[in-house]
Every structure is written in structure tokens, then in C-alpha cells.
C-alpha positions as CSV (number, residue, x, y, z in Angstrom):
1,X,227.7,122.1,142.5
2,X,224.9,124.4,142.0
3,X,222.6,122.3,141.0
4,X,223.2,119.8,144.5
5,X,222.9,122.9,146.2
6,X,219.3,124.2,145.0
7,X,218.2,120.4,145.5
8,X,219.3,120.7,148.7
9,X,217.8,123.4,149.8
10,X,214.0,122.2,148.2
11,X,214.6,119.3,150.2
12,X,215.2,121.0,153.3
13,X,212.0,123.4,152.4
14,X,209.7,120.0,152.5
15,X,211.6,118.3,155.5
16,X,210.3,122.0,157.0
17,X,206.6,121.9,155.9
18,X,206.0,118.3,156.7
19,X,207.4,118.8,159.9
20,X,205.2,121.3,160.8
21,X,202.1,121.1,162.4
22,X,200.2,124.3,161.7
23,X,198.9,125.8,158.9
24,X,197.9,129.3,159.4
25,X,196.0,131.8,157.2
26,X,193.8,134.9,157.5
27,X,190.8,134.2,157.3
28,X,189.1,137.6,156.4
29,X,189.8,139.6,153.3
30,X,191.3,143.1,153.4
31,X,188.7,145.9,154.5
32,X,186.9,143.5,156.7
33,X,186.0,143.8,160.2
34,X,187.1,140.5,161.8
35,X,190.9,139.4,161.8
36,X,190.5,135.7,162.3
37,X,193.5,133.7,162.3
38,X,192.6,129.9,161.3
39,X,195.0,127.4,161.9
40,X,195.4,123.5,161.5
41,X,197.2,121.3,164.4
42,X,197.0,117.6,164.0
43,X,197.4,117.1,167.6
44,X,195.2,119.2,168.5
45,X,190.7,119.7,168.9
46,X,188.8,122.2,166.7
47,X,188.9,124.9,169.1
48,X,187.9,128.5,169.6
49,X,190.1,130.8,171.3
50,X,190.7,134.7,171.5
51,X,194.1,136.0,171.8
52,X,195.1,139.3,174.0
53,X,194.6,141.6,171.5
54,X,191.1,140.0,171.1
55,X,192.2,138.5,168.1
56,X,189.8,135.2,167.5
57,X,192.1,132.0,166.8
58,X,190.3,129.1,165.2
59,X,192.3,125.8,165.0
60,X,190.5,123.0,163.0
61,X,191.5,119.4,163.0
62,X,192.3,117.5,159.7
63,X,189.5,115.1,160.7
64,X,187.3,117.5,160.9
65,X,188.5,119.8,157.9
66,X,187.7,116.9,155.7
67,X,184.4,116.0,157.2
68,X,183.2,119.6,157.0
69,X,184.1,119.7,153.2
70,X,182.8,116.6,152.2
71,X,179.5,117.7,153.9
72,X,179.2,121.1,152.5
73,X,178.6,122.9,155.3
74,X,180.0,123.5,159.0
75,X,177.8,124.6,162.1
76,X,178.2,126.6,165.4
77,X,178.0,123.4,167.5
78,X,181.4,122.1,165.1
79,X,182.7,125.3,166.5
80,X,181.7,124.9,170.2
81,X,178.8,127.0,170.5
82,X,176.8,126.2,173.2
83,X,173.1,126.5,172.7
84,X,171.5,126.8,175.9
85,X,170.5,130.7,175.8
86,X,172.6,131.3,178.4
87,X,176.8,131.1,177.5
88,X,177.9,133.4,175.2
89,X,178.1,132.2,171.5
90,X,179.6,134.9,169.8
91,X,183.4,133.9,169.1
92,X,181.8,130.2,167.9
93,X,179.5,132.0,165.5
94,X,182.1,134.5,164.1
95,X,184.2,130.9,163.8
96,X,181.9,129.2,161.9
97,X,181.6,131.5,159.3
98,X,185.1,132.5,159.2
99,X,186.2,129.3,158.3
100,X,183.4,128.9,156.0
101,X,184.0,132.3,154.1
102,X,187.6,130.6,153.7
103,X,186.3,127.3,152.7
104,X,183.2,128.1,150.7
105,X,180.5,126.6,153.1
106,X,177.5,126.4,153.5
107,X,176.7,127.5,157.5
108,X,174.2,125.6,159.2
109,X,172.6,126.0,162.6
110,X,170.9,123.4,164.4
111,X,167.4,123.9,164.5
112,X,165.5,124.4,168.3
113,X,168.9,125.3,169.6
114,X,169.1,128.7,171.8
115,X,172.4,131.2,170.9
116,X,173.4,133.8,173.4
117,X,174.9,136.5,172.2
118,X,176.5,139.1,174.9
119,X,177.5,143.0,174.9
120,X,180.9,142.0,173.5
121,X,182.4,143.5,170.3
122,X,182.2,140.7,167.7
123,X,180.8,140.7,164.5
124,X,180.4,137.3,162.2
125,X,181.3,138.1,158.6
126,X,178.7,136.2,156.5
127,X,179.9,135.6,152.9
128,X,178.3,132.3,152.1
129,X,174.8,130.9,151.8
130,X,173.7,130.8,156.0
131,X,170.4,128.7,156.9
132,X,169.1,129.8,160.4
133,X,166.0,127.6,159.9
134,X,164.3,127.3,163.6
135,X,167.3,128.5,166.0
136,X,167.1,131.1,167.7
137,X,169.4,133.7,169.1
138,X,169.2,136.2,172.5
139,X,170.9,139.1,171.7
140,X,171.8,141.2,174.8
141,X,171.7,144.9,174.7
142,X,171.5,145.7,178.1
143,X,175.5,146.3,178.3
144,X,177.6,146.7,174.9
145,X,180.8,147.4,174.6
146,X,180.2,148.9,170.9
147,X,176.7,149.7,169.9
148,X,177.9,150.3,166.4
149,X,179.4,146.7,165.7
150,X,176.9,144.2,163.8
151,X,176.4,141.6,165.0
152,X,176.2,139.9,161.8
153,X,177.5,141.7,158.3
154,X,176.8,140.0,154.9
155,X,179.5,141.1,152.7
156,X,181.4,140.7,149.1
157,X,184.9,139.2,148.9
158,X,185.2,141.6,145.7
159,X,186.9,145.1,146.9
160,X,186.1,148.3,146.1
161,X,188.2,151.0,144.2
162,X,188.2,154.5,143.2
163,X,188.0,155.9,139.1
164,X,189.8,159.1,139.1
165,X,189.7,160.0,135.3
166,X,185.9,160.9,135.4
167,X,185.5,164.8,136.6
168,X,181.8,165.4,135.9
169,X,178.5,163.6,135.9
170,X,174.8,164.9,134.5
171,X,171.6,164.0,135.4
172,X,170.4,161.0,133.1
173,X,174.1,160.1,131.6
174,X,173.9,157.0,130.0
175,X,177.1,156.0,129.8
176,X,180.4,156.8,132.1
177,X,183.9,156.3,130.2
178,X,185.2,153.4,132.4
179,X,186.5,149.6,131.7
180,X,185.5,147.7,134.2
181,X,185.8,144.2,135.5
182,X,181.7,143.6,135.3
183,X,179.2,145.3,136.6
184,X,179.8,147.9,139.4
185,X,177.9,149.8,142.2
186,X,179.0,153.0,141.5
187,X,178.9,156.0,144.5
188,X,179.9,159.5,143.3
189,X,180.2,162.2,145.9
190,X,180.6,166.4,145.6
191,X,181.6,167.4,149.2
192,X,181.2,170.9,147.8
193,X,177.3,171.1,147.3
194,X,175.2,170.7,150.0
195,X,171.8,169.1,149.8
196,X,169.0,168.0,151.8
197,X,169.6,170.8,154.5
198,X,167.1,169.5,156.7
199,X,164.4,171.7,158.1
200,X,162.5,172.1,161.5
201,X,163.7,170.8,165.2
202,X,166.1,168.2,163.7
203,X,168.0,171.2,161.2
204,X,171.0,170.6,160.1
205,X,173.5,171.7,157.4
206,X,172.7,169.1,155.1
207,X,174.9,166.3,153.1
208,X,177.4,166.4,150.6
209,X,175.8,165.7,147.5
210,X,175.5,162.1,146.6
211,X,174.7,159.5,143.9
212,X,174.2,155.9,143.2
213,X,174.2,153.7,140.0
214,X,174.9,150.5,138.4
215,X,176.6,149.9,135.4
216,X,177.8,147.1,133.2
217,X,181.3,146.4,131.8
218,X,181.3,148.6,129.7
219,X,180.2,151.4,132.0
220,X,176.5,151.8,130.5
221,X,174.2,153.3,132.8
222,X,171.1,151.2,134.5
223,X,168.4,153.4,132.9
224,X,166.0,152.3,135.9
225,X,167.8,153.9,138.5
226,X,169.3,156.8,136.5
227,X,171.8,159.4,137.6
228,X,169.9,162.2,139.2
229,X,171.7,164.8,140.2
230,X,174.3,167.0,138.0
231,X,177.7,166.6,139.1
232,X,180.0,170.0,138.0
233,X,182.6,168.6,140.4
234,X,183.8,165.3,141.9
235,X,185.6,164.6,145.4
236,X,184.8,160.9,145.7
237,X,184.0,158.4,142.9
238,X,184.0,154.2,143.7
239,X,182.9,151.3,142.1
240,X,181.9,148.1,143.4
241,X,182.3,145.1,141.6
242,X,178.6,143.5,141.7
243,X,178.6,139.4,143.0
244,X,176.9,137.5,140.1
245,X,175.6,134.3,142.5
246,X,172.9,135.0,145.0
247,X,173.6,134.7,148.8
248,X,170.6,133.1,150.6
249,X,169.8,134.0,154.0
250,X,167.4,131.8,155.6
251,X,165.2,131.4,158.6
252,X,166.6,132.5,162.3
253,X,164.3,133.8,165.4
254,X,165.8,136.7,166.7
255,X,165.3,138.8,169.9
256,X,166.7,142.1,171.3
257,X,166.9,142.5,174.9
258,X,166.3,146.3,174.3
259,X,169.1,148.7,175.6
260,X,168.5,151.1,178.8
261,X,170.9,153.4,177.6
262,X,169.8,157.3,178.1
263,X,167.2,158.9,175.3
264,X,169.3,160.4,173.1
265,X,170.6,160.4,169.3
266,X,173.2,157.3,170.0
267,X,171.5,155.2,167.5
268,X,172.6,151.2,168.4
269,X,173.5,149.1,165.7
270,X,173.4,145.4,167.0
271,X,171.9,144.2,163.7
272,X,172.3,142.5,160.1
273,X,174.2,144.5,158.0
274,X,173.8,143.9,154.3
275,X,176.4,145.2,152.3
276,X,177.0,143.0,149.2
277,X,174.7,143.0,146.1
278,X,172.2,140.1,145.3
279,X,171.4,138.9,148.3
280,X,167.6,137.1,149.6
281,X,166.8,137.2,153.1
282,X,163.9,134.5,153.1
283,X,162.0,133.6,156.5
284,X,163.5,135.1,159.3
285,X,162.1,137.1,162.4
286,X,162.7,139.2,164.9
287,X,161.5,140.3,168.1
288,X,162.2,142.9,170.5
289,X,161.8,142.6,174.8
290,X,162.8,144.6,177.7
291,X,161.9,148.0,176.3
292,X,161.1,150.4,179.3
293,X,160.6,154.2,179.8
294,X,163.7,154.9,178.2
295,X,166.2,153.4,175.9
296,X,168.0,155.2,172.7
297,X,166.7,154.5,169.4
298,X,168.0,151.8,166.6
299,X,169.1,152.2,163.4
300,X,167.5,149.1,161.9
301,X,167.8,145.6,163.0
302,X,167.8,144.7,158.4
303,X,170.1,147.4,157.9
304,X,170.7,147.4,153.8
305,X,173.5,150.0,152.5
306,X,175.7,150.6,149.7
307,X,174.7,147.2,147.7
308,X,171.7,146.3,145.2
309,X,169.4,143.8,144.5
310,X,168.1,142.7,147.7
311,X,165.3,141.0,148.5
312,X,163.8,140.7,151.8
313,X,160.7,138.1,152.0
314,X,158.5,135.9,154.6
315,X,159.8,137.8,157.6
316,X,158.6,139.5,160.4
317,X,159.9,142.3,162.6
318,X,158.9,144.5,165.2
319,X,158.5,148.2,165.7
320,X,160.6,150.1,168.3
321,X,159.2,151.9,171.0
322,X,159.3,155.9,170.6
323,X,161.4,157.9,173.0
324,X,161.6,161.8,173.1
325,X,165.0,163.4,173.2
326,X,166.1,167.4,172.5
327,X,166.8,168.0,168.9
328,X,168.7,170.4,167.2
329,X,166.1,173.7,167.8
330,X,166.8,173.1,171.8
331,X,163.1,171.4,171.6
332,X,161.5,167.7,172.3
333,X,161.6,165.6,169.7
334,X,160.4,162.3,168.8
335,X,163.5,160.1,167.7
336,X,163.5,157.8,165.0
337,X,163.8,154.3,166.0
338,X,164.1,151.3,163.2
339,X,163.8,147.8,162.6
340,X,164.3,148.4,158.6
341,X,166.9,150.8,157.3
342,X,167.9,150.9,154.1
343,X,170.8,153.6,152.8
344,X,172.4,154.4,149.6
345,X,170.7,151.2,148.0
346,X,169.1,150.4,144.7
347,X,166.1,147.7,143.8
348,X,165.2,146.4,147.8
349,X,161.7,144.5,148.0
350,X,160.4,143.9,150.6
351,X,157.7,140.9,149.6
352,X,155.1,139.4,152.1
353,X,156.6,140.7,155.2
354,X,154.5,141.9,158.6
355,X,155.6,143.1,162.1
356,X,154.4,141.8,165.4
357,X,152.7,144.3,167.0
358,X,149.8,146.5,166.0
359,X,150.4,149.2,163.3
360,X,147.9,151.2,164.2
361,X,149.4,151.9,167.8
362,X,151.4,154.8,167.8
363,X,153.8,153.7,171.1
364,X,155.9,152.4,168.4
365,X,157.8,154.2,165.5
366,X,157.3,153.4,162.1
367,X,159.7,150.1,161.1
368,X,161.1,151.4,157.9
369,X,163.6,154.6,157.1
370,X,165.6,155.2,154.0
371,X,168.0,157.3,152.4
372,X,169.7,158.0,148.8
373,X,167.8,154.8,147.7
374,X,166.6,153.8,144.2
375,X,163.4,151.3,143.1
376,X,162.3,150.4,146.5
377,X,159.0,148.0,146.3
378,X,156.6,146.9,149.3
379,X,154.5,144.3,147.9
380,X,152.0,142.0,150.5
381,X,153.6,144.0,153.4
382,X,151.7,144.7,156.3
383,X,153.6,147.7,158.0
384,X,152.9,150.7,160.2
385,X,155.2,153.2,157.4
386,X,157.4,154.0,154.2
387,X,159.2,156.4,154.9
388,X,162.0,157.9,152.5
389,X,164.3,160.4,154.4
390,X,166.7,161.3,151.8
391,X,165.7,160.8,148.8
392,X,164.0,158.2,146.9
393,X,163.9,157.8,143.1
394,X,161.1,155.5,142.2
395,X,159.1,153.7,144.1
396,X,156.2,151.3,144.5
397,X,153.5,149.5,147.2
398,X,151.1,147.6,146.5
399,X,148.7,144.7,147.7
400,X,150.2,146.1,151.3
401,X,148.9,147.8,154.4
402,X,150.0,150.7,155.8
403,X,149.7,151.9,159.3
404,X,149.5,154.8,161.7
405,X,152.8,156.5,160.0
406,X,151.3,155.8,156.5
407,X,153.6,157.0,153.6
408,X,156.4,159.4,153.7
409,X,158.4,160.4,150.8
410,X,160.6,163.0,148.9
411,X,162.0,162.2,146.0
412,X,161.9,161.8,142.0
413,X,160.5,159.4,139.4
414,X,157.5,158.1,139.8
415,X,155.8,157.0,143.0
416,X,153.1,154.0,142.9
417,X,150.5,152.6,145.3
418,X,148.4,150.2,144.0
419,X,145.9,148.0,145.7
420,X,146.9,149.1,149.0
421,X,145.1,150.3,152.1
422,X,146.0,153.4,153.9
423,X,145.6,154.4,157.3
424,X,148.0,157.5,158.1
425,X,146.9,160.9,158.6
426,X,146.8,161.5,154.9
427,X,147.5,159.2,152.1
428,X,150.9,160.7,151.1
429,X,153.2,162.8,153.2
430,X,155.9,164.9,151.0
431,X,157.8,165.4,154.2
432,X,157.9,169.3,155.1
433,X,161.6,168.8,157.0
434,X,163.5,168.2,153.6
435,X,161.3,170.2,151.0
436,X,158.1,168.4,150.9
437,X,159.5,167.7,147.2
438,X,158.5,164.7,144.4
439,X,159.9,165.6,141.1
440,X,157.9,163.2,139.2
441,X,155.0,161.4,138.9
442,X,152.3,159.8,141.7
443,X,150.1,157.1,140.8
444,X,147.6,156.1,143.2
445,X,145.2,153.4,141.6
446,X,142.8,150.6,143.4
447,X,143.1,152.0,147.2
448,X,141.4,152.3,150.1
449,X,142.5,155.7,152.6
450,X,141.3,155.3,156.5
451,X,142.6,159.3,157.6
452,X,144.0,158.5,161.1
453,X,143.3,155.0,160.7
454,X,139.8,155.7,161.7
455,X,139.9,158.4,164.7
456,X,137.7,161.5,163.3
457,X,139.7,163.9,161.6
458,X,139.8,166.5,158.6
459,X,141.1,165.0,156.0
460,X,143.3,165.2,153.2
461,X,145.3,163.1,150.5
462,X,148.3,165.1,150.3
463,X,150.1,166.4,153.1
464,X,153.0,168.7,153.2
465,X,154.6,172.1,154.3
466,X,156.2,174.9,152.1
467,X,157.3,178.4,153.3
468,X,159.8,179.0,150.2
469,X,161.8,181.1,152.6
470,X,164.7,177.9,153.3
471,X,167.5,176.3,151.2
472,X,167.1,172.9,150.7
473,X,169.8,172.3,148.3
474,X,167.3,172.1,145.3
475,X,164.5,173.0,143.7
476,X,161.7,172.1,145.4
477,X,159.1,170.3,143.3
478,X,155.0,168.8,144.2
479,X,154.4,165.4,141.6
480,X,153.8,167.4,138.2
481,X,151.3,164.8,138.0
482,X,149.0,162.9,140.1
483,X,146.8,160.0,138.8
484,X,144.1,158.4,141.1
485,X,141.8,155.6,139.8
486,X,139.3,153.8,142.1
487,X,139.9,155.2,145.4
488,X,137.7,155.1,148.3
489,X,138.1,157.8,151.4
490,X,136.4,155.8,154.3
491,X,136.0,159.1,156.4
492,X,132.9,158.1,158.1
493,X,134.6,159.3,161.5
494,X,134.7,162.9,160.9
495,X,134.5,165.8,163.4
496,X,132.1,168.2,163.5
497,X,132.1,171.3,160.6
498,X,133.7,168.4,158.2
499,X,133.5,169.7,154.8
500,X,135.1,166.7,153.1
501,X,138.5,165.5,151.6
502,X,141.1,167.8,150.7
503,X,143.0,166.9,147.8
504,X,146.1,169.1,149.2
505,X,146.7,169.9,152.8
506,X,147.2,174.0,153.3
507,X,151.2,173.7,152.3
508,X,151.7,177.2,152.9
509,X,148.7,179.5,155.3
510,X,150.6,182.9,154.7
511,X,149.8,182.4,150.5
512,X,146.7,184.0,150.2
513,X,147.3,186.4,147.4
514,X,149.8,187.6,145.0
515,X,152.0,190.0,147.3
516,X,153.4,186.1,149.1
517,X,156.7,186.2,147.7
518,X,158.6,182.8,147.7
519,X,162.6,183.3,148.0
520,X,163.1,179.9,147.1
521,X,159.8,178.9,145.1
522,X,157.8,175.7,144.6
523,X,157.4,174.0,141.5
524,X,153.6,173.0,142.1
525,X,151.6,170.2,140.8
526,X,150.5,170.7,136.8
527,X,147.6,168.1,136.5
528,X,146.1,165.7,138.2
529,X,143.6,163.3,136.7
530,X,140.5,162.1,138.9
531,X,138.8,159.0,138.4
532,X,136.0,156.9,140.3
533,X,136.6,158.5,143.4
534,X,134.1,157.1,146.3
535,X,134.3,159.2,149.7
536,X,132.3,157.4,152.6
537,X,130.7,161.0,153.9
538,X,128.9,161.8,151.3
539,X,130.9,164.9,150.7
540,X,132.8,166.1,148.1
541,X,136.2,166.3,147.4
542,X,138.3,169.4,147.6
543,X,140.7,170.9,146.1
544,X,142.1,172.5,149.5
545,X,141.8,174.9,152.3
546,X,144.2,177.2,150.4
547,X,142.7,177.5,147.1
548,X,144.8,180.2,146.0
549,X,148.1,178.4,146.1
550,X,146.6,175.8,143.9
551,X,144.8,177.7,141.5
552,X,146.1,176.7,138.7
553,X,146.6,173.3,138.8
554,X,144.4,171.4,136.5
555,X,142.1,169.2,138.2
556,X,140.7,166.7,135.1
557,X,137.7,164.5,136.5
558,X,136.3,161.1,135.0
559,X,133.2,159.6,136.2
């Protein structure tokens, strides 16, 4: 009797499923952004819809379920998008690549075709190999309901989770006790040290100390981006489980229709945000129209966090206009405004990439702004700045171009320009607002230095600002030593009274003798080595206005 029973009730289980006419799953992964529901009616059209609670449904046809996997790949028009610049195509896009993230698809867009893409909050989850090649797609700033939702988001299907069992950390461990899945992106936070307490009309009362690193299985340390920091205590620790197969972004010709929202610090985020390890953005570009007398600033249109191993090549972007604002100090500032961002990130190149307009004009803000960041490389980039907020630890340009903003870096390990042209107000900039601080190593070898790209000016290769009176959070460090081999100073546009190049800007004016007493004191610059230095004026090269403060550094000179 038991046995007819169970029987029965299988047999009533399939009567049940092959009577019904949906199938319905979640499309997104826990921790995601998107809920999409994705559903299968046979009597019914692959259709977008969006429920009350703005929930997209997606229902796919059989037909067309087996069509898009025997081809590989779906694309926004399979999804209804239309692609005449004009309707919204958000909720078709998100669809596509829901239902591909499911499937494992390739997406596709249709080359020449024109996406809208409105104020609305919606943002497609990109987890599989996309190709953009020639489309384009409008996207409208002018009235958005959430200026902090991507657009697009390229993210793991692995989850993160938290190690509790490791209490400490110290600078240059090599190995953390932890079994792990494979390798990991590890973040480690101490919400009871400070650091980085920023400086000047944009002050504040710094960041909770911070770290990030890669290990293997076996939790063995990527010696190339060490640990840098010692850790007595630890409030946060997660790993990251790293994806093993590349993601490919390709092609796609973007455009903002900048936002006329009031000048002030409410950054918009209506981007591409990469967060998943080993991903190559290959061929894309983007453009910005609309911008007027006003607008607030952007927080990078590539925005790159928590992930490594990303490469961004072949693409062009565009600098954002600069707009003034009150800062912290109850004083006009200038407010940051991005096309690149890149935070808490470890080996990002950017390879063969240029912006549209002219990086000498200094309308526009420099693209590029980083924090907490690890082996960042520009290599054939034509750009109007590096700039490393935060905190870099190693990093290189070379065979690039760099415009009116120039270099701008604190940081550790060793920094390398190579082959590169200059054209900043000085070659380097230790920014003054977080320390002016590079605890390392500065190699500048096979360059060419324009001071103010040009305009007539006194100049000087390193640039900085030191009072020793304010707490950064650290010690406060100059490069312990500088290198420089085959570098020509074209300073042929100098003003009058010039007396040549100055090796060091005048870090601190009120350091003119011994009674100066630093409350927090600089670690200055041991050696720096000198080698086939050509400067266009005929003059020599300094050591600085303030020859006291660097006194004793060791200036070594090669013909």
C-alpha cells in the first residue's frame, strides 16, 4: 500500500509540471543589484515587462530559448530593444544579459544600431563575454532618478566571505593562515586607525585604514603587490574568490548627455562598473555632450574597484568639464571630475588609450583618479593626468603623454616613467593635501619635461608641500631615491630672472635654519643619481630654492 501510494503521488508531481506552462527562476545571484525574474510560457512572445515593484519580468519562448543557445549568444533586439536613439532601452538591455548571465551567453548588439538609455534606475549585470562592436548608446543625464546606479556593472558570480580567525597583519607578510577555495582578493580593514587625513580646503578626518592583496590557495601572499601597512588590530577581513576565465568587453560608442544638476560634491555614477577580477575592456569609447556652466562632477565613466587584473585597451574617453564648489575650509574649490576611476584595485593597465579633447586645455579635469590601488601601468596613453589620491604602491608610464595635470602621486614602491613626455607644471607632483609622501623609489629614464606644457614658468621636477606641523596617519616620506637618465627640460619659455630647473620645488619656505622644528617630520630624499641631463635654456640645474632643507641629500652626477 505504501509503495502504490508514493507512485502515486510522483505521478501526480509530473501530471503537475507538464501541465504547467511556466518555468520561473531568479535570474541574479545573491548580493546583486538586479532581481530579474525569467520565466518560460509556451503560449506566449519573449517579452519584457516590469512589475509594480519595478521588478523586471523576462518571459522567453521555447523557440527562442533554443535558438539563442544553439547560437551562442542573445541580443537587445531578441529582447525588444528598440534602436532608434529615441525609446528607452534600458529594461531590454538589463534582459538580455540577465538571461544570458543565467544561460552562459555571449551578448551581442547589433552594430549601427542607436540605444537610448533614460534617467531611470536600472542597471544591466554583465557576467559574460559582451561585444558592443559599432552600436551606440545615448545615455541621458539630464533627469536621473539615482545618480549612483551603473548603468552597466561587470561582476563575479563567485561571493564574497569574511576570515575571522586572522587578528593581525604586518607589512610584507608572505603568507596568511587561510584555506581557501583558490585564489582570493583579500580587503582587510582597521576602523580604529586613521589614515590619509587629508589636508588643505578639501580636510577631512581621514579613512579607516585599509589593505588589498591577492593570494593563492594556500593563502601565499602576491609578493608584487605586498601588504603595506601593519595591522595591530582587524575590524573587517574578506576574501574574494578570483574568476580564472577572462571576460571580454568589446567595442560600444558611448555618450553622456551631461547632468545640469547644481555644483556641488554629488558625484554621478551613470557608468561601467568593474567589479570582478580578470576582465579586458578592448575598443570602446566614450563621449561627453551637453555640459554647460554648471553641472556636478563624475566619479568615472570606467569605474574599476575592489577586483584585479584589468586591462583597459584601444579606447577613448573624454575629460569632464571643471566646476568650482565650497569645500570643506568654507573656500572655492575645484571639484574633481572623472572619466577613469580606479579604487581599491591591483594590476589595471591602461594600454594604447587617448581622450578626445585637448590635454593641454585646462577647462577639463584630469581623466584619471585612484585610490588604495596596486601596480597601475599607463603604457601608449595619451592623457591629460595620473593621479593617485590614496595611495599607490608601484607604479609605471611609459611610451605615454601627459598633459596639463601631469603626474600626481603618493605612495610606496617604486614609481617609473619611461619614454614619456611631460607637460604639467612639474614632472612629478607628491600631492601636498595627503603628505606629499613616496616611500620608495622614483625612476625617471628616457623623458622629455615641457613645465606648463610650454607657457613660461619657473621650473622644477619635483613638486610638493611639507609643513610637518599635520597628522597624516603616517610617516611622511620623499622617494629615498631618485634615478634620472636621459632627460631633456624643454624650458625655452621661461620668464624673466629664470635661473634654471629646480630639482625640488621649495616644500617647506619657513625651513631656513636649524631652529624650524617639524612636529611630525619628513623623511627626505637620500640620493639621487643624475645622468645625461639636457635642459633647453642653457642653464643649470638646481638643487632648489630652499637649499637648506635639502642639504644633505646626495646629489651623484654622471656625464
Amino acid at each position: 500500500m505504501k509503495t502504490y501510494v508514493t507512485h502515486l503521488m510522483q505521478y501526480a508531481l509530473l501530471l503537475l509540471l507538464l501541465l504547467c506552462p511556466v518555468l520561473m527562476t531568479q535570474a541574479q545571484t545573491k548580493g546583486q543589484q538586479e532581481e530579474v525574474v525569467i520565466t518560460s510560457q509556451k503560449k506566449q512572445k519573449t517579452r519584457v515587462s516590469t512589475s509594480e515593484q519595478g521588478v523586471l519580468q523576462v518571459n522567453v519562448a521555447p523557440a527562442d530559448a533554443r535558438k539563442f543557445k544553439a547560437a551562442g549568444q542573445v541580443s537587445y533586439a531578441d529582447f525588444g530593444a528598440k534602436a532608434d536613439g529615441k525609446t528607452d532601452a534600458m529594461d531590454a538591455i538589463a534582459a538580455t544579459h540577465a538571461y544570458a548571465n543565467q544561460h552562459g551567453l555571449r551578448v551581442k548588439a547589433t552594430d549601427g544600431a542607436q540605444y537610448y538609455i533614460g534617467g531611470q534606475q536600472r542597471t544591466a549585470v554583465i557576467q559574460t563575454d559582451t561585444d558592443f562592436g559599432t552600436a551606440s548608446f545615448i545615455i541621458d543625464d539630464t533627469d536621473v532618478q539615482n545618480r549612483n546606479a551603473s548603468v552597466f556593472t561587470v561582476s563575479s558570480g563567485l561571493q564574497p566571505f569574511k576570515l575571522e580567525n586572522i587578528k593581525t597583519l604586518k607589512r610584507n607578510q608572505q603568507k596568511i593562515e587561510a584555506n581557501l577555495p583558490g585564489p582570493c582578493l583579500i580587503t582587510v580593514t582597521n576602523a580604529h586607525v586613521k589614515q590619509y587625513i587629508r589636508y588643505g580646503l578639501n580636510q577631512n578626518n581621514g579613512t579607516s585604514q585599509t589593505d588589498i592583496f591577492v593570494v593563492d590557495q594556500s593563502g601565499k601572499v602576491d609578493m608584487d603587490a605586498p601588504i603595506i601597512w601593519d595591522f595591530d588590530q582587524i575590524t573587517d577581513l574578506t576574501a574574494l574568490p578570483i574568476d580564472e576565465k577572462p571576460l571580454k568587453i568589446t567595442g560600444g560608442i558611448f555618450t553622456t548627455i551631461a547632468n545640469k544638476a547644481e555644483s556641488k560634491y554629488t558625484y554621478y555614477s551613470r557608468n561601467i562598473a568593474i567589479k570582478r577580477s580578470n576582465v579586458l575592456v578592448d575598443g570602446l569609447r566614450h563621449h561627453i555632450k551637453g555640459e554647460g556652466d554648471h553641472g556636478a562632477p563624475y566619479g568615472g565613466f570606467l569605474n574599476i574597484s575592489q577586483c584585479a587584473y584589468v586591462t583597459v585597451q584601444n579606447t577613448i574617453l573624454t575629460g569632464h568639464r571643471t566646476y568650482q564648489t565650497i569645500g570643506a575650509a568654507g573656500k572655492p574649490v575645484s571639484m574633481g571630475s572623472y572619466d577613469l576611476s580606479v579604487n581599491r584595485a591591483l594590476n589595471v593597465s591602461f594600454i594604447n588609450c587617448s581622450q578626445t579633447n585637448d590635454i593641454n586645455d585646462g577647462k577639463y579635469w584630469g581623466i584619471l583618479g585612484s585610490n588604495f590601488c596596486k601596480n597601475l601601468l599607463y603604457d601608449n596613453c595619451t592623457f591629460s593626468r595620473f593621479d593617485a589620491h590614496m595611495g599607490v604602491a608601484n607604479a609605471t608610464i611609459r611610451n605615454s603623454t601627459l598633459g596639463h595635470m601631469g603626474i600626481n602621486a603618493i605612495g610606496s614602491g617604486v614609481l617609473t616613467i619611461e619614454n614619456s613626455t611631460i607637460r604639467g607644471r612639474s614632472f612629478v607632483n607628491l600631492r601636498s593635501d595627503y603628505g606629499s609622501t613616496w616611500q620608495g623609489e622614483l625612476i625617471i629614464r628616457d623623458c622629455v619635461f615641457v613645465p606648463a606644457g610650454g607657457r613660461p614658468t619657473s621650473a622644477s621636477l619635483i613638486s610638493g608641500s611639507y609643513s610637518g606641523q599635520h597628522d597624516f596617519g603616517y610617516t611622511c616620506y620623499m622617494p629615498e631615491r631618485i634615478t634620472i637618465e636621459n632627460l631633456r627640460i624643454d624650458d625655452s619659455q621661461h620668464p624673466e630672472g629664470y635661473q634654471g630647473p629646480a630639482l625640488f620645488t621649495n616644500f617647506n619656505p619657513k625651513m631656513t635654519d636649524a631652529t624650524y622644528q617639524e612636529k611630525y617630520p619628513y623623511v627626505l630624499t637620500k640620493e639621487v643619481a643624475l645622468k645625461n641631463v639636457t635642459i633647453a635654456s642653457g642653464k643649470s640645474l638646481r638643487v632648489s630654492d630652499n637649499p637648506y632643507m635639502f642639504k644633505a641629500v646626495q646629489i651623484n652626477t654622471q656625464p
